[in-house]
C-alpha positions in Angstrom: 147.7 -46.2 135.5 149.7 -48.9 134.2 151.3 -51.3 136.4 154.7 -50.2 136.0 153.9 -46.9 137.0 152.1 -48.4 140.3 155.0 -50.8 140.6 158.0 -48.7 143.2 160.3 -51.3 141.7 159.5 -51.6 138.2 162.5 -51.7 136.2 163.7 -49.0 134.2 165.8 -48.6 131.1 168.8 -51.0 130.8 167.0 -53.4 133.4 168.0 -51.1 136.3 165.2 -50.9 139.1 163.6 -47.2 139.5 162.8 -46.3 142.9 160.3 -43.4 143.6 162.1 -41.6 145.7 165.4 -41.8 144.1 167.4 -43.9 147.2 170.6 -45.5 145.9 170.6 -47.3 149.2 167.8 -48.9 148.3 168.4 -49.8 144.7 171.8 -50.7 145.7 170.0 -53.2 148.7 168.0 -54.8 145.9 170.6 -55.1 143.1 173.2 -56.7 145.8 170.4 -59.0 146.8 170.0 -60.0 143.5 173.3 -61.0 142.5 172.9 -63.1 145.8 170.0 -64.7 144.4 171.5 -65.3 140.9 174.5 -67.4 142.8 172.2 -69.6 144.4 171.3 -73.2 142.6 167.9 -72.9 140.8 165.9 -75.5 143.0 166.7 -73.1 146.0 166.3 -70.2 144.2 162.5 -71.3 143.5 161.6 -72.2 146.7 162.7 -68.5 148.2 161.7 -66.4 145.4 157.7 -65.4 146.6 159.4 -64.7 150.2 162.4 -62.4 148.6 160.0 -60.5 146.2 158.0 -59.6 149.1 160.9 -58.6 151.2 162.0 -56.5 148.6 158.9 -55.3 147.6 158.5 -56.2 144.0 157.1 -58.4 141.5 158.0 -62.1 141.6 158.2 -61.8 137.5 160.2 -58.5 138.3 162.6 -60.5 140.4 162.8 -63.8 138.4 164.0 -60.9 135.2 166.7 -59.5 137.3 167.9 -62.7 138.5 168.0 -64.1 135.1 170.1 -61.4 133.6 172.3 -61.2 136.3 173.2 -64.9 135.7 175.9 -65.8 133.3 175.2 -66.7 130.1 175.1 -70.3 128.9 175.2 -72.6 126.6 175.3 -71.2 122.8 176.1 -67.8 124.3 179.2 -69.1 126.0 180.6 -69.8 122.2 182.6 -66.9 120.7 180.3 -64.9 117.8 182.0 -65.8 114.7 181.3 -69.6 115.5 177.4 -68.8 115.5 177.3 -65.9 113.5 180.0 -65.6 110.6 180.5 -62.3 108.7 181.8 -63.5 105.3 183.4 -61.4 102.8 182.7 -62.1 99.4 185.7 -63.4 97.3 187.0 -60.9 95.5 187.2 -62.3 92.0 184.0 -63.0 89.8 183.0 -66.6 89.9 181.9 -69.2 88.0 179.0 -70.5 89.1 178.8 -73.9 87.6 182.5 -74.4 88.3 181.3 -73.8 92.1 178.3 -75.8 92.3 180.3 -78.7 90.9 183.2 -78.6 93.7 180.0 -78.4 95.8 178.7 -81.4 94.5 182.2 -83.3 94.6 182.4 -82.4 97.8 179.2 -84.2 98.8 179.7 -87.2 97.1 183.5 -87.8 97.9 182.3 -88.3 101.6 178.8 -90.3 101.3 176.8 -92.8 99.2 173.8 -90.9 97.9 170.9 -93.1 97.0 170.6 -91.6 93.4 172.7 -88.8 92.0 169.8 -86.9 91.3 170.2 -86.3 95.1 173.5 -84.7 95.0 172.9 -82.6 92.5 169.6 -81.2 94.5 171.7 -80.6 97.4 174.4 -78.8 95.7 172.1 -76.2 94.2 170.4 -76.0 97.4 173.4 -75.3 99.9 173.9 -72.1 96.6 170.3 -71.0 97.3 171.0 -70.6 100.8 173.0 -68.0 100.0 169.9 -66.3 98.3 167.2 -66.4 101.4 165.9 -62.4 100.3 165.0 -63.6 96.7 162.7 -66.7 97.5 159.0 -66.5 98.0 159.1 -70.5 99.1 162.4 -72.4 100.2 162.1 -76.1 100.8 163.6 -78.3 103.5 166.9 -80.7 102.6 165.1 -83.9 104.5 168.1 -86.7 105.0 167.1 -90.2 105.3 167.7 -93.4 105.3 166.7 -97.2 106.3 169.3 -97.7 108.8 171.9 -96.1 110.9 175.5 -96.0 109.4 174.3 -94.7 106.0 176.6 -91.3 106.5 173.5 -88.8 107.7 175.8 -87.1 110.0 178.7 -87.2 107.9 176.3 -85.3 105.1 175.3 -82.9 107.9 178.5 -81.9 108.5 179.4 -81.4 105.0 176.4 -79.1 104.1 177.3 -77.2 107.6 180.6 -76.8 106.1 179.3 -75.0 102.8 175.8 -73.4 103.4 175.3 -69.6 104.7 176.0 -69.5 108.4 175.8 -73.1 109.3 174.3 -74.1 112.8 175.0 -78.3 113.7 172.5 -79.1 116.1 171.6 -82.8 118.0 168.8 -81.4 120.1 166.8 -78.2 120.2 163.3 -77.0 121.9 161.0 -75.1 119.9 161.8 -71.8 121.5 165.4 -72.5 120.9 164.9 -73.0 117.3 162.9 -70.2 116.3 165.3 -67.8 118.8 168.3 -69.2 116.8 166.6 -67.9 113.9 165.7 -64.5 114.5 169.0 -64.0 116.5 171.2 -65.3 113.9 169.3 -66.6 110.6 171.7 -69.4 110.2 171.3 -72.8 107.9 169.9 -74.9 110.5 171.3 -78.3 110.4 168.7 -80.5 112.9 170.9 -84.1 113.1 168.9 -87.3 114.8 165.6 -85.7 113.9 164.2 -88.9 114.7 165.2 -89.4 118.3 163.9 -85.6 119.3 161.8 -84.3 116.4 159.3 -86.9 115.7 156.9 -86.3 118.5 157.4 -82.7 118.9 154.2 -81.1 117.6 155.1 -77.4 118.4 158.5 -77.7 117.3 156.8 -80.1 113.8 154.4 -76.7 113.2 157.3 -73.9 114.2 159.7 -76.1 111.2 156.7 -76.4 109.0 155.9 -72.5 109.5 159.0 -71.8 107.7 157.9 -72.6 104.2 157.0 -69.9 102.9 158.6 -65.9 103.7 155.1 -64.7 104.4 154.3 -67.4 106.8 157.3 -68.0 108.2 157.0 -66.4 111.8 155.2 -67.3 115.0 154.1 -65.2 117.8 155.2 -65.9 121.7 154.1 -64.1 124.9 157.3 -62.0 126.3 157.7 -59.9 129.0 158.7 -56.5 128.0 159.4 -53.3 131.0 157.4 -55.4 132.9 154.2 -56.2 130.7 153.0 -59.5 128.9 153.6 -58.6 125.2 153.0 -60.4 121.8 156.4 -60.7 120.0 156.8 -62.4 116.7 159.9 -64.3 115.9 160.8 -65.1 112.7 161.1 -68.6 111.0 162.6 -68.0 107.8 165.6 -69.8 107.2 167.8 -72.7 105.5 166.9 -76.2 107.2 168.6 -79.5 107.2 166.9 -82.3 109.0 168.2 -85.9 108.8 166.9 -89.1 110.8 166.1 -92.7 110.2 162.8 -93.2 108.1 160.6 -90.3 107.6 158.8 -87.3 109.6 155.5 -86.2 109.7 153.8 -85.5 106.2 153.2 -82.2 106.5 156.9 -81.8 106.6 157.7 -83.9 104.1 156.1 -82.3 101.8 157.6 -79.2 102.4 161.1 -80.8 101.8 163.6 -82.3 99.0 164.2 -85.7 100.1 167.7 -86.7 100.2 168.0 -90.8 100.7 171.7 -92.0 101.6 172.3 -95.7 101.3 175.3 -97.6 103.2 178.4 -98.5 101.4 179.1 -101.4 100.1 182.9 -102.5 100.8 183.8 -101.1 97.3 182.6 -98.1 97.4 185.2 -95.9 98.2 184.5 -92.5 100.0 186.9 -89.8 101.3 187.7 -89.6 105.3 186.8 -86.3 106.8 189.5 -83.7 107.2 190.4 -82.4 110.7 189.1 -79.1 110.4 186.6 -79.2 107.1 184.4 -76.2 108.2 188.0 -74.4 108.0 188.6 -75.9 104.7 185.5 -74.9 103.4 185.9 -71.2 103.8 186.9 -70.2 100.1 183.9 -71.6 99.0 182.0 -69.7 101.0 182.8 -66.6 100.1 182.8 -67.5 96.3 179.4 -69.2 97.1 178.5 -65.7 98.7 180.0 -63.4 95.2 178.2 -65.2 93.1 174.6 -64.9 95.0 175.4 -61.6 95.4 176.4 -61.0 91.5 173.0 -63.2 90.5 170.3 -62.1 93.2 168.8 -59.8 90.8 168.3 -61.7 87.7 167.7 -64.9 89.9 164.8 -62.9 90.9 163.3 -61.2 88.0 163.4 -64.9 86.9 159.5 -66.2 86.3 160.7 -69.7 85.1 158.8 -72.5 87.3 159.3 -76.7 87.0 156.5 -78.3 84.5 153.2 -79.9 86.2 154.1 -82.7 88.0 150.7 -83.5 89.6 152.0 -81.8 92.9 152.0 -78.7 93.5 153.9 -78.5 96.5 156.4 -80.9 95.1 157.0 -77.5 92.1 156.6 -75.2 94.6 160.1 -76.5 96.1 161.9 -77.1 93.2 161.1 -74.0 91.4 164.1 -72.0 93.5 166.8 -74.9 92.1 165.2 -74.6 88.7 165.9 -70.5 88.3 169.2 -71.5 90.3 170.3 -74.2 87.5 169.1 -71.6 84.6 171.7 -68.8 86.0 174.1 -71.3 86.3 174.2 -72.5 82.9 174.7 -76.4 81.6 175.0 -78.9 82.7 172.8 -77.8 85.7 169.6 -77.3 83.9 169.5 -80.6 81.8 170.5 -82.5 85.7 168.5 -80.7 87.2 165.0 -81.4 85.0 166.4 -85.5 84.7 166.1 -85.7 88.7 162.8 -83.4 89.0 161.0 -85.9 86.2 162.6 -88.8 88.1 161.1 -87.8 91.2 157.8 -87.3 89.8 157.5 -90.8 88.4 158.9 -92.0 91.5 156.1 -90.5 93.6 153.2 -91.2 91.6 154.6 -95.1 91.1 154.6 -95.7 95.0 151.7 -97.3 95.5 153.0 -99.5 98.2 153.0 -96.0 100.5 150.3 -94.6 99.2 147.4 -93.6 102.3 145.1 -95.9 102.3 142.5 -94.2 100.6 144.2 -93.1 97.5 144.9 -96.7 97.6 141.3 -97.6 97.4 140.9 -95.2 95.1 143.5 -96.8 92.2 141.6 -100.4 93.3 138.1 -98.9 92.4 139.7 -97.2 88.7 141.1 -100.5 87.9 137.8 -102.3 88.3 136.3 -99.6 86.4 139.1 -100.3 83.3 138.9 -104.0 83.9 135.4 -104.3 83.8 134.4 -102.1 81.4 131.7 -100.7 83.3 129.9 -97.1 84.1 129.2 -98.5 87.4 129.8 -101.3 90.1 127.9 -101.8 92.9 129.5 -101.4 96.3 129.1 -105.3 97.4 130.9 -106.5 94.5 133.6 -104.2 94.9 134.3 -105.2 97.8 134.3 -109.0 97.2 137.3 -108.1 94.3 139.0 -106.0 96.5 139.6 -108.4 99.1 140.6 -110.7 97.0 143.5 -108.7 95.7 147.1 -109.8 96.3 149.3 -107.2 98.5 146.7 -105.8 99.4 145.1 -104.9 102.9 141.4 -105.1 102.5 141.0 -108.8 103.4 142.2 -107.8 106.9 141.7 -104.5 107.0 141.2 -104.2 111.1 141.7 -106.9 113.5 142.2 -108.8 111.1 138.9 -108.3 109.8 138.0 -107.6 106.0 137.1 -104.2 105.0 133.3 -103.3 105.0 131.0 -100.4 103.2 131.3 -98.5 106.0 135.6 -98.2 105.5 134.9 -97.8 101.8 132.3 -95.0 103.0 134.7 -92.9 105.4 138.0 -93.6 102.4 136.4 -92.5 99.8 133.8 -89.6 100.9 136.7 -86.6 101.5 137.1 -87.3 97.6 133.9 -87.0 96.7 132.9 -90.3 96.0 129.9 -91.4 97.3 127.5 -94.8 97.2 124.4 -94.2 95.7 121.2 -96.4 94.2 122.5 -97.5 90.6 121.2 -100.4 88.0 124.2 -102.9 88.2 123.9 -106.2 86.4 119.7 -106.7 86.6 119.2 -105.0 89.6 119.3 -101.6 91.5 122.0 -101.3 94.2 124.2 -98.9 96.6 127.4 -98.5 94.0 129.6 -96.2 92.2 129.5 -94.3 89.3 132.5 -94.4 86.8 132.6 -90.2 86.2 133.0 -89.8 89.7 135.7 -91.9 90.8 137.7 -90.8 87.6 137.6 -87.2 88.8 139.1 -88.4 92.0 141.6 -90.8 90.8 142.8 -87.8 88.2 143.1 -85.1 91.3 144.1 -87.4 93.4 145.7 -91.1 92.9 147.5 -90.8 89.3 150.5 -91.0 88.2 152.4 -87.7 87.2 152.4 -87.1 83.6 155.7 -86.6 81.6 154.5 -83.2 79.8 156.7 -81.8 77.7 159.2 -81.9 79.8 160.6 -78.8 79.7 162.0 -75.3 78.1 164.5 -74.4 80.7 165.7 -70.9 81.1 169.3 -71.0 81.5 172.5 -68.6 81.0 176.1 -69.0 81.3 178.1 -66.5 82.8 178.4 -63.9 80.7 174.6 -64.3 79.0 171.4 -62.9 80.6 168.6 -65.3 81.4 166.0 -66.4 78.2 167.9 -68.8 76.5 165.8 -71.7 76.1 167.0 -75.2 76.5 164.8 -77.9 74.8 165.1 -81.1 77.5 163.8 -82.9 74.3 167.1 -85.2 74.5 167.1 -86.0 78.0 163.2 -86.5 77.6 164.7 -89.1 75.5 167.4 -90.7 77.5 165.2 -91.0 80.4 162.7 -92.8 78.8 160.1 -90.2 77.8 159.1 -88.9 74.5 158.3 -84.8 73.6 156.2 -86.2 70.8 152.8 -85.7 70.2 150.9 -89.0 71.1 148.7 -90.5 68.8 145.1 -91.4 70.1 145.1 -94.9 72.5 143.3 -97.6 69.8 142.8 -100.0 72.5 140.4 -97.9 74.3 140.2 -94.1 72.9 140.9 -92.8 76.4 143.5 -90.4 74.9 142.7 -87.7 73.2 144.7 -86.1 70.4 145.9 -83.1 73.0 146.4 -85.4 75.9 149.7 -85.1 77.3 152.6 -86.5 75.5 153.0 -90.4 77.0 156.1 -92.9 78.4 158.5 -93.8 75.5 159.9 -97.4 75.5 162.3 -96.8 77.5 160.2 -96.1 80.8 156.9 -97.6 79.5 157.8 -100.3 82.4 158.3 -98.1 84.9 155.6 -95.4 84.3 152.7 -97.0 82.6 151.5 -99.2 85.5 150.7 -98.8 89.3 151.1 -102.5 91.3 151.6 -104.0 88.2 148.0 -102.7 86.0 148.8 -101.1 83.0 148.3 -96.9 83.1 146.4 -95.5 79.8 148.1 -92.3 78.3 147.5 -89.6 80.7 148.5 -91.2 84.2 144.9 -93.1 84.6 144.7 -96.9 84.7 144.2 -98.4 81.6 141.1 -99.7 80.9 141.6 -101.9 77.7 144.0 -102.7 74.8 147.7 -103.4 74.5 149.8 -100.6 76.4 152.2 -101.0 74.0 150.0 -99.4 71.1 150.9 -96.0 72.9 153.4 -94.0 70.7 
């Protein structure tokens, strides 16, 4: 017999306590002693609520249920519904969807400085793919940072809140009040000082990152249901905004588009807020919600994906913008592929935040191209490496230099390991070329600039599987779409490598902390790098 069915009390349908033998004297006893309870202050409340169970001759959870509904609601409840939950109706025209995404993007920058206009573009198509949550398989986080305070993070926040499907501003949150948001109202979460609440907030850092993909995106909580412990999954699926000085944890990072915002300078000119812009915004919501609704089907028969970027989480979260920009129609598509292959150079350039040992990692090729050699012993690599500028190893910990034992625990989740080789007359502990070349490929290169892209793109009135060569913005951002020819300084490219930098961006791409890259993202090791084509 279960314990509701042993329990005189237990509570019946509608929350209502069932008594056995039927007495509305009773039930009425205990429901007026509960409203009694629910007035009282919650310290109080605690401190009599064993003795009144027992008086009335029920569970304490029993009791603590009935006092909590018969309390009056707080907080977000106390807000009217259509401020948490807003039932749009479309607009009643057809739309055009690039028109829209530009007033979007207008709208972003007439009220912040973005760090790169790559950045405002992402964010436009993104607040137009949270319109679209039932067609994604993986939807990324919009992360806004930036080195200081007064940069606009807020004032972005708003604006986004403004535009994006059922917009929810918050300054603070617990985990159980995010993921309850969620499955009550599947807003656009917009999580504002991320880094005064979020930062050390492991539960709430796993419930955000849960949220990546559809399939994952729940988590499962202990309820009490008719009086029994009960799993209950709540779901995580939704839009998310998070903005904060600096950065969050990696894992969340990575699941994101990274916005940067950049203070003003006294020139810079941006628009003050109107009084009411959530007000202002409503047209644009309902024309943002026409055309997802008048898209969602070819948006997602569409297969077309971002090229390899050397990160695959990185594609993963721009592959919704990328079928977005193709429905869209230009110039979305050729903006949208200039800021992807901007990111990607940007991210595989950064050696200055790279962990540690990828770090080492890009140290140890460069010997390897510097040298010449097939192997290096571990002693001698670490007298060069700790006599490299910028860099950590000559006070690695406490201010003392790295040893074979850091170099060890670095390297071996790559793979690389020490062992006995012949290095310059005699057999030592070292490293062997193949291996640490494997690593550096997986793990430490730069991206490469493939041929950059056949976009799938339509206007309004054309289905999806036109192609759009990015050949010419390949061009104007410094890469070519050529085929290469083969490196003559040290035949490290072969005659299918990937295409290579042009001119224009062989500064910028074909070196990592100054050392000259070879063809396919690796560190060069010989010749002129201009002798690439």
């Amino acid at each position: 017999m279960s314990d509701i069915q042993d329990d005189p009390f237990a509570l019946g349908a509608g929350g209502q306590v069932d008594l056995p033998n039927g007495s509305d004297t009773d039930a009425k006893a205990v429901r007026g002693r509960v409203a009694e309870l629910a007035d009282l202050d919650p310290l109080d409340y605690e401190v009599q609520r064993e003795a009144e169970a027992r008086a009335l001759g029920i569970r304490v959870s029993v009791l603590d249920r009935m006092v909590r509904e018969a309390r009056p609601r707080q907080a977000l409840d106390d807000e009217p519904p259509e401020l948490i939950e807003e039932h749009l109706e479309p607009w009643p025209d057809e739309v055009v969807g690039a028109s829209l995404a530009e007033e979007i993007r207008e709208r972003l920058t007439a009220h912040v400085a973005f760090a790169s206009h790559h950045d405002a573009t992402a964010a436009a198509l993104w607040i137009l793919g949270t319109y679209l949550m039932d067609v994604w398989r993986v939807w990324p986080r919009i992360m806004v940072t930036s080195p200081e305070k007064g940069c606009g993070k807020s004032t972005l926040c708003e604006v986004i809140e403004a535009m994006a499907h059922r917009g929810l501003y918050l300054s603070s949150c617990s985990a159980a009040g995010v993921f309850r948001a969620i499955e009550t109202w599947k807003p656009t979460l917009v999580l504002d000082e991320a880094d005064t609440w979020m930062t050390d907030n492991p539960e709430l850092t796993g419930i955000l990152n849960s949220g990546h993909t559809r399939r994952q995106a729940k988590v499962i909580r202990v309820e009490e249901i008719d009086g029994e412990r009960k799993p209950v999954a709540f779901s995580t699926w939704t839009p998310m905004v998070i903005s904060g000085i600096g950065g969050q944890r990696d894992t969340l990072e990575s699941r994101s588009i990274i916005i940067s915002l950049r203070r003003r300078l006294s020139g810079e000119a941006v628009e003050r807020m109107p009084k009411d812009l959530h007000a202002e915004m409503l047209r644009m919501r309902r024309q943002a919600l026409r055309w997802a609704r008048d898209n969602a089907r070819r948006i997602e028969a569409d297969d077309a994906e971002p090229p390899e970027s050397g990160d695959d989480r990185r594609r993963d979260n721009f592959t919704p913008l990328w079928r977005i920009a193709g429905a869209l129609g230009e110039p979305w598509p050729e903006r949208l592929a200039a800021g992807y292959h901007a990111r990607s150079e940007a991210a595989g350039d950064d050696d200055e935040t790279a962990p540690a040992a990828v770090m080492l990692l890009r140290d140890l090729w460069y010997l390897f191209g510097r040298d010449g050699e097939d192997r290096l012993g571990r002693t001698y690599v670490l007298g060069e490496i700790r006599a490299m500028e910028d860099r950590p190893w000559a006070e690695w910990r406490h201010g003392k230099p790295a040893t074979a034992h850091t170099l060890t625990k670095l390297l071996k989740p790559y793979g690389v390991q020490a062992r006995k080789v012949r290095f310059r007359g005699g057999e030592v502990q070292g490293y062997l070329r193949d291996q640490v070349e494997d690593a550096f490929r997986r793990y430490a290169s730069a991206p490469t600039p493939e041929n950059f892209a056949t976009l799938p793109q339509a206007n309004e009135n054309n289905e999806l599987g036109e192609k759009f060569s990015a050949t010419g913005i390949d061009e104007k951002h410094g890469f070519s779409t050529s085929k290469p020819r083969k490196n003559k300084g040290n035949g490290n490219v072969a005659e299918n490598s990937p295409p290579v930098a042009g001119e224009g961006a062989r500064r910028r791409c074909l070196s990592v902390g100054g050392r000259p890259l070879n063809g396919y993202g690796g560190l060069s090791t010989g010749g002129d790098p201009d002798e690439f084509a």
